[in-house]
C-alpha positions, 0 to 999 in steps of 0.5 A: 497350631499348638506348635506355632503358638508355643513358638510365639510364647517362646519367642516372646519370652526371648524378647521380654528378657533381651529387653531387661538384660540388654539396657543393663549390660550396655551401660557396663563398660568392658572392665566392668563386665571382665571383673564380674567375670573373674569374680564369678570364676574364683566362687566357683573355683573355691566351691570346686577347691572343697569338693573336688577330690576331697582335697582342700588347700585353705593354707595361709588364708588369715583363718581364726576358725574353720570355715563352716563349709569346710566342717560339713564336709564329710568327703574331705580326704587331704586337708591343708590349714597351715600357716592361719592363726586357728587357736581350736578344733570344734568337735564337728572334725568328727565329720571328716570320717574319710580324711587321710591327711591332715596338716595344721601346721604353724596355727595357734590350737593347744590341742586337739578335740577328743572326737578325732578317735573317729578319723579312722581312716587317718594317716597323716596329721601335723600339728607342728609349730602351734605351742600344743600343751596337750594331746587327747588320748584318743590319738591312741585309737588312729590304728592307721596312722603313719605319720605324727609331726608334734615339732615345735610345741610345747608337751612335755608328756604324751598320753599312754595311748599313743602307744597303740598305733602300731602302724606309726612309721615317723613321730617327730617330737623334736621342739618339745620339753619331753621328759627323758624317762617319758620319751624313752618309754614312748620309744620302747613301746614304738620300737618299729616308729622313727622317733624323731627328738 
């Protein structure tokens, strides 16, 4: 008896929203239906694109800022925010405490925020083509840090730290109005990095 009654209950729920679904989806026509769909399909694959694998690929989107989703984001582990016209870095970057690779390459920042000391497991960041003025000392502590691409801005000295990362294979400078005396001395204390100028 309870089973036939919670099949009536059941039954009468399926009716009750068949009703209120069916008139509305009638009046749609195909198309109508087919853009709702492709609508839900790109939220979702944007949701997906900042959470699967930690890889986000925001390049070339007309950003200013970065998004706030993107900032809590404390798995991202590759993030591309090439190509937008990002003028800064807010402090919450101190969140992407996993990221390895970082590229923000061709945006509009003139520096970095102090709090990447804590991008610990950084080991790859391009900030190249931004007109940059300034690099935080804090660079210095990215002791896992293989790669640097400066290019294309505008410092004309480095902070004393960047001579502890060690592990630096590649430093590309070219682009910038590095003083001689500077870059020689940034040189022969990265003797095992490839300066590139």
């Amino acid at each position: 008896m309870k089973k036939t009654l919670l099949y009536i209950i059941v039954g009468l729920g399926v009716l009750v929203g068949l009703y209120f679904v069916f008139p509305r989806t009638v009046n749609k026509t195909t198309k109508d239906i087919g853009n709702e769909v492709q609508k839900a399909t790109e939220v979702i694959k944007e949701d997906m694109d900042l959470n699967i694998g930690g890889k986000i690929d925001l390049s070339g989107k007309g950003l200013t800022e970065v998004p706030k989703n993107v900032l809590d984001n404390s798995g991202v582990v590759e993030l591309d925010l090439s190509d937008n016209s990002i003028s800064s870095m807010p402090s919450q970057v101190e969140k992407w405490r996993n990221l390895r690779i970082f590229s923000a390459e061709n945006n509009i920042m003139k520096s970095l925020p102090a709090e990447i000391r804590l991008w610990s497991k950084i080991e790859e960041i391009d900030v190249s083509g931004n007109g940059m003025t300034d690099l935080p000392a804090e660079i210095g502590q990215l002791r896992n840090l293989k790669v640097l691409d400066l290019s294309d801005n505008d410092i004309d000295e480095f902070p004393n730290e960047l001579q502890n990362l060690t592990q630096l294979k590649t430093l590309d400078l070219r682009g910038n109005p590095v003083k001689v005396d500077h870059l020689e001395r940034i040189k022969s204390a990265l003797f095992d990095t490839e300066v590139l100028f």
